[in-house]
N, C-alpha and C positions, 0 to 999 in steps of 0.2 A: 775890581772891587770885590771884598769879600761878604758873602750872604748872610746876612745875619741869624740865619736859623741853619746849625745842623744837625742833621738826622745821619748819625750813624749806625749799621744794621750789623750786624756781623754773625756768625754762625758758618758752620761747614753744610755744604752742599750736599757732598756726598755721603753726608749720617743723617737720613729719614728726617725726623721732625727739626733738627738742629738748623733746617735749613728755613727755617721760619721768618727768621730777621731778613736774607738776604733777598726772597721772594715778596716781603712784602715790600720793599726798596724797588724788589722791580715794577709789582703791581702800583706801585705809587707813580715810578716816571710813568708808569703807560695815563695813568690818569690824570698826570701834569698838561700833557696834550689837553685835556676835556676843560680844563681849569686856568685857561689863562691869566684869569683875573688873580688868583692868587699870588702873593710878594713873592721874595726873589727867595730863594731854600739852596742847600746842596747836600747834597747825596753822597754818602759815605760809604764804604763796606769793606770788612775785610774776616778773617776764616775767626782773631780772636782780639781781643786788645791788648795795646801796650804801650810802651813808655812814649813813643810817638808819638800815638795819637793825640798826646796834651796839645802837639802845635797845632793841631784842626781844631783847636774852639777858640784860636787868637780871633780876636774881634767879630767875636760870635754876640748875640744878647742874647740868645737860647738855644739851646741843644737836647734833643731829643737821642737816647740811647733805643736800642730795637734787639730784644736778646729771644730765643726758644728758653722755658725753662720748663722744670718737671714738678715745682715745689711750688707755681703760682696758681691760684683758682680758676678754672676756667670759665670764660674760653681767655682774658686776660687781666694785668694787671696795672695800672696808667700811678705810678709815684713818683715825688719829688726825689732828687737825690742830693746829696751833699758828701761833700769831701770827707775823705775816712783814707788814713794811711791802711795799705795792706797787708794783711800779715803772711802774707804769703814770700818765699823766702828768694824767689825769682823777678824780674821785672818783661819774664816771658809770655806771661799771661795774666791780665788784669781787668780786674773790675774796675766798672763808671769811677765809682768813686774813687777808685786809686788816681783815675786818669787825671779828674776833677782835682785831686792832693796835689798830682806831679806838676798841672797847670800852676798851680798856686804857690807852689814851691821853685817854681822855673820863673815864672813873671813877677812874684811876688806881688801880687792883688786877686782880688777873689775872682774864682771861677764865673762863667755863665751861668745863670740860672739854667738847670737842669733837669729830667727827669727821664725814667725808664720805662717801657714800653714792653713788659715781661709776657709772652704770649706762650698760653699752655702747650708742650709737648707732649708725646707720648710714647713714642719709639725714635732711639737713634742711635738705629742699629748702621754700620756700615753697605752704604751700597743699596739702600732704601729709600724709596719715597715717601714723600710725606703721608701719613696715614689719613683716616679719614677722619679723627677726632681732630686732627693738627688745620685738617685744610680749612675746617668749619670756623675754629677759632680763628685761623690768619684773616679766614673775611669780615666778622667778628670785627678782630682788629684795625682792618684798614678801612671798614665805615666812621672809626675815631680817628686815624690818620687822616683822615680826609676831610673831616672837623676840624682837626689840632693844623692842617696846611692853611685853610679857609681863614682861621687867625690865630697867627704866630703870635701870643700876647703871654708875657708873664699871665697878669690877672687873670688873663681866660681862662689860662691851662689851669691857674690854682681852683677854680672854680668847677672844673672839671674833677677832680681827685673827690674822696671822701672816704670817711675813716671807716673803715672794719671794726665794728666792734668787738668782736672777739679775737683780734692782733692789734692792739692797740699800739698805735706809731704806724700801723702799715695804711699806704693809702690803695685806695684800688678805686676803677671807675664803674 
């Protein structure tokens, strides 16, 4: 049976902050142990996205994306996403929302309801650990992962998000 929620993390390891996504994927299964009662989730991770990964949200009802970023607010950022062809001229490395396009283009019916999970960075440099502004955010962000597991719900997570007003269209939590 496939889990209806997934959480895909991705980021490289081995460049400092970049490695945000996949640390907090691990801080989360350690916290699945604590959490029985939570429904059924799977866990995803790879170093960047791509055309593939469209077929990890068949028979998904939400998906949570987990990226480091350098241009989000700290400590992070909790938005909806939607499908958006990419302009990018490769299908080597892609954003949610391409993934979310290539889903919809491949099944021909709409994507999972979606959203990303942009957690501030700060260095990602090679061959680095995570800095100490990055670690502060990751935990930051996995006291909302840990909410957003507690209830896997459309409506909950919209309820969570809220507008910026000064970027209007961006949500952050």
């Amino acid at each position: 049976m496939i889990a209806p929620l997934l959480i895909f993390a991705y980021g490289n390891p081995s460049r400092g902050d970049d490695a945000l996504g996949p640390q907090l994927l691990d801080l989360l299964a350690e916290s699945r142990t604590q959490h029985l009662e939570w429904p059924e989730f799977e866990l995803v991770t790879d170093f960047q996205l791509q055309v593939e990964h469209a077929v990890d949200l068949e028979g998904r009802d939400l998906a949570l994306f987990i990226d480091a970023s350098v241009s989000c607010p700290s400590p992070f950022l909790f938005s909806p996403l939607h499908p958006a062809q990419d302009a990018r001229y490769t299908t080597h490395e892609m954003s949610p929302e391409a993934v979310l396009h290539v889903f919809e283009k491949v099944y021909q019916r709409p994507a999972p309801p979606s959203f990303l999970l942009s957690v501030r960075g700060e260095s990602f440099e090679l061959g680095e650990p995570l800095s100490r502004a990055a670690i502060e955010n990751r935990d930051a962000a996995l006291a909302l992962l840990v909410q957003l597991c507690s209830q896997p719900n459309l409506k909950v997570w919209q309820t969570i998000t809220t507008v910026i007003p000064a970027k209007a269209g961006i949500q952050c939590f």
